[in-house]
Legacy VTK file of the C-alpha trace (Angstrom):
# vtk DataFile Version 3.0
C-alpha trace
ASCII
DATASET POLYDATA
POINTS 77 float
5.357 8.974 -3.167
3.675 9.378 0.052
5.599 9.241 3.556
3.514 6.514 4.729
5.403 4.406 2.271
8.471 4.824 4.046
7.399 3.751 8.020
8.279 0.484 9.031
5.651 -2.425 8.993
5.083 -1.839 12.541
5.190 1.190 13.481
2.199 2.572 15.336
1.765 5.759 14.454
3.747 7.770 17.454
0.620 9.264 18.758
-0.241 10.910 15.360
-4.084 10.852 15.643
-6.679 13.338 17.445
-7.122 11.511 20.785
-2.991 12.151 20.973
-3.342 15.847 19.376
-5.967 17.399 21.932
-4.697 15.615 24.720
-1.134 17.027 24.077
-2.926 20.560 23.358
-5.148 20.654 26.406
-2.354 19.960 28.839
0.089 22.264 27.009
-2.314 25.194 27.233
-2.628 23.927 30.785
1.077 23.849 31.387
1.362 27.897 29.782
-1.425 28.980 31.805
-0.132 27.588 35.120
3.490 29.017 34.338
1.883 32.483 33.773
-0.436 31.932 36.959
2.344 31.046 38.759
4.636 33.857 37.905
1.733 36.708 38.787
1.172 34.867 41.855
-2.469 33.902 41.357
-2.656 30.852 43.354
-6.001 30.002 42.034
-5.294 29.944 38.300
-2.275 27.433 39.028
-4.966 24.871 40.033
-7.071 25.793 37.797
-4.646 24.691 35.296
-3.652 21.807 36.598
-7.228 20.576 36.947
-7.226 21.723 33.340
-4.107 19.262 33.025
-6.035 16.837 34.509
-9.082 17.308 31.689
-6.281 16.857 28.699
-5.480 13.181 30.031
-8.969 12.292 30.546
-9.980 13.660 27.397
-7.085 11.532 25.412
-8.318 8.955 27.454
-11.674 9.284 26.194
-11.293 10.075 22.689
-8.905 7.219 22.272
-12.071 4.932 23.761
-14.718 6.725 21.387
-12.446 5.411 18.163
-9.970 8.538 17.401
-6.962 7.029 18.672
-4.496 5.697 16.678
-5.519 3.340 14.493
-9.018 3.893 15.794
-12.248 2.759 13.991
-13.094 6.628 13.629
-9.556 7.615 12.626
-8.693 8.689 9.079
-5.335 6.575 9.013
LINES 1 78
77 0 1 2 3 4 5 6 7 8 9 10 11 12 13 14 15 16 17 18 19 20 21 22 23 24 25 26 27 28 29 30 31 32 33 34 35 36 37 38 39 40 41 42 43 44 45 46 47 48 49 50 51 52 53 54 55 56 57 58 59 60 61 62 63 64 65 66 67 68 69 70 71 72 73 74 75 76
């Protein structure tokens, strides 16, 4: 029996799709990189990585637009 018999009629997924995945990875990375940047005091790699924040929206933003959101048309679920 697969898990997807168990959700609810209604639920939506909770972000489980690749739009949701690299978003959340890009800014992640971002967020690590920044910390470190931040704690060697190199002023330009902290905004650096928040532009690089910045990218991980846009790209969920994006790839939820091109169909690999959740529930997208290009989406395996």
């Amino acid at each position: 029996m697969s898990d997807k018999a168990n959700l609810p009629v209604g639920d939506p997924g909770h972000g489980d799709s690749v739009a949701s995945w690299a978003a959340v990875i890009t800014i992640m990375v971002a967020f690590t990189v920044g910390t470190l940047a931040f704690w060697f005091e190199q002023p330009s790699l902290v905004w650096a990585s928040a532009a690089l924040a910045v990218v991980g929206v846009i790209l969920g933003i994006a790839l939820k637009r091109a169909g690999y959101g959740v529930n997208g048309s290009k989406s395996k679920h």
